[in-house]
Structure formats: structure tokens, C-alpha cells
C-alpha positions in Angstrom: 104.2 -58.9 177.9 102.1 -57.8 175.3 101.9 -54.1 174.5 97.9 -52.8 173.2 98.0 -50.5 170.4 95.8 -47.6 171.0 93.7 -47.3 167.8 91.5 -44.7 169.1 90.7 -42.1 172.3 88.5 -43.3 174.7 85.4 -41.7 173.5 85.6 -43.3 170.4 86.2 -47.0 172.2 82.9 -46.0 174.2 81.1 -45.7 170.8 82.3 -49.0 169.2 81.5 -50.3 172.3 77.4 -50.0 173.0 74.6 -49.2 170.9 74.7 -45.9 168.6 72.4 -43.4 169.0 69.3 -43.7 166.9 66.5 -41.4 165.3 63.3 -42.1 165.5 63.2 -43.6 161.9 66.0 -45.7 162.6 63.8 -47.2 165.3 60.9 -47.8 163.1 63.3 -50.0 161.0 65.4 -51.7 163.2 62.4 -52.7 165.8 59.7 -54.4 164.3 57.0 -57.2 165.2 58.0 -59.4 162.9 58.9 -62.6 164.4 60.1 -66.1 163.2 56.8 -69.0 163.3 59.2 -71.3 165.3 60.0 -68.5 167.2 57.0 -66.7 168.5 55.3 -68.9 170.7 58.7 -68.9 173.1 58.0 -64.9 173.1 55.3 -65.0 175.8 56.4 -62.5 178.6 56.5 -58.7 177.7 60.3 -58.7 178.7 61.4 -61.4 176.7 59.6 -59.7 173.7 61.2 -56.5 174.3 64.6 -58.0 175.0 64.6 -60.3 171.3 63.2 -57.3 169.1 66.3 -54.8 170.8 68.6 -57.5 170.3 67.9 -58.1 166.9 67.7 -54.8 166.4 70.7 -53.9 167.5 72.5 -56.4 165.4 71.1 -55.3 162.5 72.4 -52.0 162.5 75.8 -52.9 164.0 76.7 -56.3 163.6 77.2 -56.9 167.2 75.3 -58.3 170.6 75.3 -55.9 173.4 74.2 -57.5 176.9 70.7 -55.9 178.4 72.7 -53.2 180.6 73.6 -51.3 177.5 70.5 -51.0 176.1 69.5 -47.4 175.4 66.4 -46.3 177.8 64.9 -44.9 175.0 65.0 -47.8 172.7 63.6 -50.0 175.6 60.8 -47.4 176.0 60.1 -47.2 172.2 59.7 -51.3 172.1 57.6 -51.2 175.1 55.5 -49.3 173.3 55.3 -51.2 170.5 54.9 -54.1 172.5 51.7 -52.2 173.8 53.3 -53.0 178.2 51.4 -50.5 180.1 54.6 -51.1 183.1 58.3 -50.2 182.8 60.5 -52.6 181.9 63.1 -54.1 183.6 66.0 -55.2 181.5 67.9 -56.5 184.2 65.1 -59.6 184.9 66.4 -60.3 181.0 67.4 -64.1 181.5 71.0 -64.4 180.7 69.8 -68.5 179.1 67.1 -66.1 176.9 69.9 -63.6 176.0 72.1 -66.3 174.8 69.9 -68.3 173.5 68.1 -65.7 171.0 71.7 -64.6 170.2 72.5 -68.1 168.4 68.9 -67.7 167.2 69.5 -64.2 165.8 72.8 -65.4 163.8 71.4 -68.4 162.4 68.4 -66.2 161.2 70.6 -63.3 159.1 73.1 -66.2 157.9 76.0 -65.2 160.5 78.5 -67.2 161.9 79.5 -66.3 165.6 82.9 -64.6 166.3 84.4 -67.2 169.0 83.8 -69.7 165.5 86.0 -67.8 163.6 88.9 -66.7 166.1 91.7 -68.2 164.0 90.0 -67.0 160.7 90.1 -63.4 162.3 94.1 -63.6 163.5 95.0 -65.4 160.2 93.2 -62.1 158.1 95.3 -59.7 161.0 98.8 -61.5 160.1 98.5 -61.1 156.7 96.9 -57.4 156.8 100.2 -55.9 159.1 102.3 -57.4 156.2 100.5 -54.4 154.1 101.8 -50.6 154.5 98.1 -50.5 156.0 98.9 -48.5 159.3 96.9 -49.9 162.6 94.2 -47.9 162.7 93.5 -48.6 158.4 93.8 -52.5 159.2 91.4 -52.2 162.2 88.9 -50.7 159.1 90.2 -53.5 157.3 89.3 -56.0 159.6 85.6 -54.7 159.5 85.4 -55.4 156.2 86.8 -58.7 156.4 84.0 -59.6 159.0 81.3 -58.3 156.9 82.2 -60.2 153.8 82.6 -63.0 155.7 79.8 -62.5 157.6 80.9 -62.9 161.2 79.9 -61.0 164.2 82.0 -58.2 165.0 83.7 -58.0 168.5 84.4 -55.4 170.9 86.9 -53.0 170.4 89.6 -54.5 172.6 89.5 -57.8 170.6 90.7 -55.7 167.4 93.4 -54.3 169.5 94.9 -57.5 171.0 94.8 -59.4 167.7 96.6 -56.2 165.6 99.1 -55.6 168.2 99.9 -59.4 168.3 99.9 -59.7 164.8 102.5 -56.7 164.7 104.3 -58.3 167.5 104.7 -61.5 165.8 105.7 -60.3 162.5 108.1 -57.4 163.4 110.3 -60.3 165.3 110.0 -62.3 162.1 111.1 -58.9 160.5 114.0 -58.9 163.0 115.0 -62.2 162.6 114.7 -61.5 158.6 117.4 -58.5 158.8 120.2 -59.7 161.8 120.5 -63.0 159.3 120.9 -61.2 155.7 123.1 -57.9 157.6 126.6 -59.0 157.4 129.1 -58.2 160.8 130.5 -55.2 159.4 126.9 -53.9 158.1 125.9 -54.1 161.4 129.0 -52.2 163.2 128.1 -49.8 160.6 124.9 -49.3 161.6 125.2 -49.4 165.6 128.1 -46.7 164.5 125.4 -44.2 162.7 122.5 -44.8 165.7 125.5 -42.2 168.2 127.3 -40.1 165.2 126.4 -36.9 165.6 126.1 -34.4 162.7 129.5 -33.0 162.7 132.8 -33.5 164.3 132.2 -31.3 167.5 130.3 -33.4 169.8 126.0 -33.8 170.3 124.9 -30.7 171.0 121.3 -28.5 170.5 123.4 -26.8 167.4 125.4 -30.3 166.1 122.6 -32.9 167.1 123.0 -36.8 166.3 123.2 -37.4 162.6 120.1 -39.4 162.7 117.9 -36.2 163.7 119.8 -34.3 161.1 118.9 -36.4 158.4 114.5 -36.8 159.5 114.2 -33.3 157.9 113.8 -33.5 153.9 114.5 -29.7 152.8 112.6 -28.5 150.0 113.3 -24.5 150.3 114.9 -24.0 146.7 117.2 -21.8 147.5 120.9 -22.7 146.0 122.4 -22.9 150.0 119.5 -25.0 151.0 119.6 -27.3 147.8 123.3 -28.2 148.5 122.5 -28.8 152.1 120.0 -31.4 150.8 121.9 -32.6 148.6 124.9 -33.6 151.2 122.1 -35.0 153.5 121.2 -37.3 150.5 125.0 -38.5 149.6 125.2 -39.9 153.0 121.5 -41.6 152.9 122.8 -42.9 149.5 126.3 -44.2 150.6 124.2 -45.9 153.8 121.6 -47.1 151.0 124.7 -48.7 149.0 125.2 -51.2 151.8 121.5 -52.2 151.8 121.7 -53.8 148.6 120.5 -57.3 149.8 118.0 -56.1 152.0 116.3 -53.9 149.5 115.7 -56.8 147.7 113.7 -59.0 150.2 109.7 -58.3 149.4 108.7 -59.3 153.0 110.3 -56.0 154.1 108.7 -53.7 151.3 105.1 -53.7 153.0 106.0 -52.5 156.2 108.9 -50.7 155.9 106.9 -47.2 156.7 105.9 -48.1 160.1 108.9 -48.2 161.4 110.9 -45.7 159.1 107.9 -43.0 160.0 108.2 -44.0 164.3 111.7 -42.9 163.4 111.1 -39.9 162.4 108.4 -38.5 164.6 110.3 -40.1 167.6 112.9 -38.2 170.0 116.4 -39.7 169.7 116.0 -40.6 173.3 112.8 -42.8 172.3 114.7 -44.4 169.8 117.8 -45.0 172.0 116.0 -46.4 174.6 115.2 -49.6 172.7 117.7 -52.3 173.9 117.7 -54.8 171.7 120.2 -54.4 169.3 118.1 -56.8 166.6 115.2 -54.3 166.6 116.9 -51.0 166.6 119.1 -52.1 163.4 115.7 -53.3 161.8 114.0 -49.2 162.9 117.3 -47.5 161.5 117.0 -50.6 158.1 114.0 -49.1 157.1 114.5 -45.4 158.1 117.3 -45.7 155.3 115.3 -47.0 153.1 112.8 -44.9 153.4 114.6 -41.4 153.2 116.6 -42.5 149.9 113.0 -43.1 148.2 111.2 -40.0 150.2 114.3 -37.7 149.5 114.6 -38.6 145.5 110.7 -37.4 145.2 111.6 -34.1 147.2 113.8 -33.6 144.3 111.7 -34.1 141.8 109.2 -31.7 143.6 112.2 -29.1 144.1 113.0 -29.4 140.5 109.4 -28.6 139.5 109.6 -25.8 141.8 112.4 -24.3 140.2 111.2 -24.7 136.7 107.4 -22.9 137.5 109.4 -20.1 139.4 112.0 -19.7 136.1 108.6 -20.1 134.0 106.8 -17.8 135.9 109.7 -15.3 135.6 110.5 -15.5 132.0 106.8 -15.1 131.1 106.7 -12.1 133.1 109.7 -10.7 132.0 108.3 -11.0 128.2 105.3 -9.7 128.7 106.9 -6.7 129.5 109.0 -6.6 127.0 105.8 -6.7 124.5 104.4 -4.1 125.7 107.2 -1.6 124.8 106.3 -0.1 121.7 109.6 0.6 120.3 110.0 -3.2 119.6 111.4 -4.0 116.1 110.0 -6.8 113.8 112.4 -9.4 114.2 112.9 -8.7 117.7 108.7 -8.9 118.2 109.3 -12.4 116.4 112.3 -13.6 119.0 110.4 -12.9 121.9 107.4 -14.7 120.4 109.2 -17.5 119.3 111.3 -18.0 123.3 107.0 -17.3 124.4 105.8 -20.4 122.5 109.0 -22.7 123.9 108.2 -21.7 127.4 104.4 -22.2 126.9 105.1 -26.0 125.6 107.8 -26.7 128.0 104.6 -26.0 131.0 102.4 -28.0 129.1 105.3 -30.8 129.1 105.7 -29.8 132.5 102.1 -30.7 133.6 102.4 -33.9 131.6 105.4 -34.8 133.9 104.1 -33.6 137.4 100.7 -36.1 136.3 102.6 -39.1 135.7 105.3 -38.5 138.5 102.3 -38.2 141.3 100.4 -40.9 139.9 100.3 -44.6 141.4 99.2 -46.0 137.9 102.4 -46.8 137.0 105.7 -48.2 138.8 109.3 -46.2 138.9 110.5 -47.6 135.6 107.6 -47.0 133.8 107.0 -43.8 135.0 110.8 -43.1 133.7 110.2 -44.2 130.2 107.1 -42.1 130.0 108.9 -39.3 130.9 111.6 -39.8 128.3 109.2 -40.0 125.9 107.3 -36.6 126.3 110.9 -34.9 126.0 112.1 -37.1 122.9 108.6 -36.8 121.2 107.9 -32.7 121.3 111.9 -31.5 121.0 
């Protein structure tokens, strides 16, 4: 049975859903008298006037059809209006043949093409869109696009949900199926091993949890205890990494690895145990590996920065001090201007560094020889 993603809270739902609010100048554009010459002479009743202008309206400003139940009271009394009806009208006597028919009218008219047309257009664009890091809620947004390039009416809310979370479905088993046939038999013991090893040897308690939850938290206090404790943390990721070799390599898993890595780590160990299938566990604690050897070698970088600004910080403190002594001899006046000027080029190599390190201009290799080259050109 097919899980439905929950993109967004119910509210939100109930807004895709029906007709936005609008303001009076919205209603002045949207609802006109301006009809089609083939058109008008079928617009002879009051209420099928009223109920061709709303629709039209409506789907001008959202893309959408909405049946006569959902139209806003006040829009139907503002088109009444402009229709000059002295009576209240009755959506409800709206003929569902009228509704439909101006629909197709309505699509035809703005160069649309109608969203039961383009089903398999719309699930083709979702499968390829989960095979992005894009998380669900970004490839909903995504999907919105797609429609309005290509023109279609959008659907309700649900439709969105049912196509991402089957596009998920299908491609995580894909995904599954991917990882059990390139993990080898003793890859796979050694993962089902990690899933239940706690943190130490004493057994899973609140004090020695499993190593799993241990190794979710990415420490970046830079204090010498703590940078060791990461640094043990990281030796096992790596040594777990080492044996990932020939899945690192396949580019179908590179897209989506965060999804999973990330339910990891917000999950409760009990969440993640309760998934059964062996397959699908080892493809969650795949990625989570993955993902905490690449997260954990930017925490360093960041930690190392850290380290530098604080020893920056405290040298240039500590020689501004020292210059205002006024005992200070020549030469020493010189030394301490001279250790200034190296401190005040290694922050602005510094700042170099930090902008190509937290850029996404370049990939990991290039960013490496860029680095290599601000330190070989200004020594």
C-alpha cells in the first residue's frame, strides 16, 4: 500500500485547494466582460454569464478549475454586479454540461492543454525530479514550474502528493535493488553488524547508546578533548567509507543520497530499527555513511578556520599590547611589525580560502588546487 507524503499542514492544502483570496483590484482584472464572438451568444442566462467570467477568472490567476461550490461569495457578488442581475445568484443551478463545457473552452482559449492529457507527461517529470537531491516539498515547487512551462492545468494538491510519493517509491526500490546487487556478502554482514553495535563495549545504554546515534552528532566545539573525540568518530566513518568504494562510484546514488542519510539522522534508533526489510535498511545506513564522511570532512575545515581566527584574533591582540608599551626598542618595534604584517596576510589568505571552500562554483578538486595556489603564490 502506498504511503502519501505530507508536503504541507492542512491549512496550507485548503489554500492550494480553492480560490485565493482577492482584492478588489485583483477582481477588476481577473473578471471582465470581455467575451469570445463564438462564444457570447451561448452566454444568455445571468448564471451562466456569472459562472464563465468566475471560471475564467479563476484560472487566470491560478491555473486551475474549481467546481461552482468553491466559488468565493464575494466574487460571485462582484460579477453579479458587473453583470448588472438585480437577484442573487445561485451557483448551485450552474449546469455541470456548462461547467465542463466552458472549461475545455477556457483551455483552448489561453493555449492550455488539460491535465488528464498529460498524466504520463507529469509522472515521467516526477521520476526524474526524485532522482535530484530536490527534497519533496522543493520538487512539488518543481513540478509547478514544469506545468507552467508546459502549459498544463495544474491539479489539486493530492494529485502532487500521489505522483511524488510514487515516484519515491518506485525509485528507492530501484535504489534498493541497485545497492543489495553491487554490496558483497561480507559488506553486508558488516553493515547488519553496525545497525546493533553500540558505542562502546558495555552494553546500549542512555550513557553508551548504539554507535549509529553516536556517530549523527558532527562536533565542532574546538576544544583539544572534543577535536580528538571527532576525530575517532571520523576514523570509524572512514574505515566504514573504505568498504563503500564501489558504491561511491555509481551516479544514480549521488542525487538522492541525502534523503535518506538526513531521515537517519533526525530519526530515533527505534524508527530506524523498525524497518524490516533488510534491502532498505542497508540502502538508509549506505548513504548515512556516505553522507557523514563528506559532512564530517567540511566540519573540519570549518573547525580549522575556527582555530586559525581564534589564534589570529589572539596574536593581534596580544601585539597590540605590546605596542603600546613605550619602553619598546627599535628592532624589537620592527619584529613585532614584521609577525603584524604576516598575520594580517595570512587573514586575508584566510578569507580567500573560507570563499572558495563555501562556494558551489567549483567541484572538490578544483577547489583543492585553488587552495594550493593562494599558499604557493604569497609564501
Amino acid at each position: 500500500m502506498l504511503t502519501i507524503i505530507n508536503l504541507f499542514k492542512e491549512k496550507d492544502i485548503e489554500l492550494f485547494d480553492n480560490p485565493v483570496e482577492l482584492s478588489v483590484d485583483e477582481r477588476k482584472v481577473l473578471f471582465t466582460l470581455e467575451f469570445d464572438n463564438d462564444l457570447e451568444p451561448n452566454l444568455r442566462k445571468g448564471i451562466t454569464t456569472v459562472g464563465y467570467i468566475l471560471q475564467k477568472g479563476y484560472f487566470l490567476a491560478q491555473k486551475k478549475f474549481f467546481v461552482p461550490s468553491q466559488f468565493k461569495e464575494d466574487d460571485i457578488n462582484y460579477v453579479s454586479n458587473l453583470c448588472g442581475l438585480k437577484y442573487k445568484t445561485n451557483m448551485a443551478e450552474y449546469k455541470r454540461s456548462l461547467y465542463t463545457q466552458y472549461r475545455v473552452y477556457i483551455l483552448n482559449q489561453f493555449g492550455y492543454k488539460a491535465f488528464s492529457d498529460c498524466l504520463d507527461l507529469f509522472e515521467k517529470e516526477a521520476l526524474e525530479l526524485v532522482k535530484t537531491p530536490q527534497r519533496p516539498k522543493e520538487i512539488f515547487y518543481s513540478l509547478i514550474s514544469f506545468l507552467e512551462e508546459k502549459k498544463i492545468e495544474h491539479p489539486k494538491y493530492y494529485v502532487f502528493a500521489q505522483t511524488i510519493s510514487k515516484s519515491l517509491k518506485l525509485f528507492e526500490e530501484s535504489l534498493v535493488n541497485l545497492v543489495d546487487k553491487n554490496l558483497s556478502i561480507i559488506q553486508k554482514e558488516l553493515f547488519d553488524e553496525m545497525m546493533n553495535l553500540p558505542s562502546g563495549k558495555d552494553e546500549v545504554s542512555s550513557k553508551n547508546p548504539y554507535l549509529i546515534t553516536k556517530l549523527k552528532r558532527v562536533i565542532q566545539t574546538i576544544t583539544p578533548r572534543k577535536i580528538k573525540e571527532s576525530i575517532d568518530d571520523f576514523n570509524i566513518i572512514k574505515d566504514m567509507h573504505f568498504h563503500l568504494s564501489n558504491i561511491t562510484k555509481l551516479n544514480e546514488i549521488s542525487g538522492i543520497l541525502n534523503y535518506y542519510a538526513v531521515w537517519v539522522v533526525k530519526a530515533e534508533h527505534i524508527q530506524f530499527d523498525s524497518i524490516r526489510d533488510k534491502k532498505r535498511k542497508r540502502l538508509f545506513i549506505v548513504s548515512f555513511i556516505i553522507y557523514q564522511y563528506r559532512v564530517r570532512q567540511d566540519a573540519f575545515v570549518d573547525v580549522f578556520l575556527q582555530i586559525f581566527q581564534k589564534y589570529y584574533n589572539n596574536a593581534n591582540k596580544s601585539i597590540a599590547t605590546d605596542f603600546l608599551k613605550k619602553d619598546l626598542k627599535p628592532n624589537k618595534q620592527k619584529q613585532l611589525a614584521k609577525i603584524r604584517n604576516i598575520i594580517f596576510t595570512s587573514k586575508k589568505q584566510l578569507e580567500k580560502v573560507k570563499r572558495i571552500i563555501f562556494t558551489s562554483q567549483y567541484e572538490d578538486s578544483q577547489k583543492l588546487r585553488l587552495i594550493k595556489d593562494i599558499f604557493t603564490s604569497e609564501n
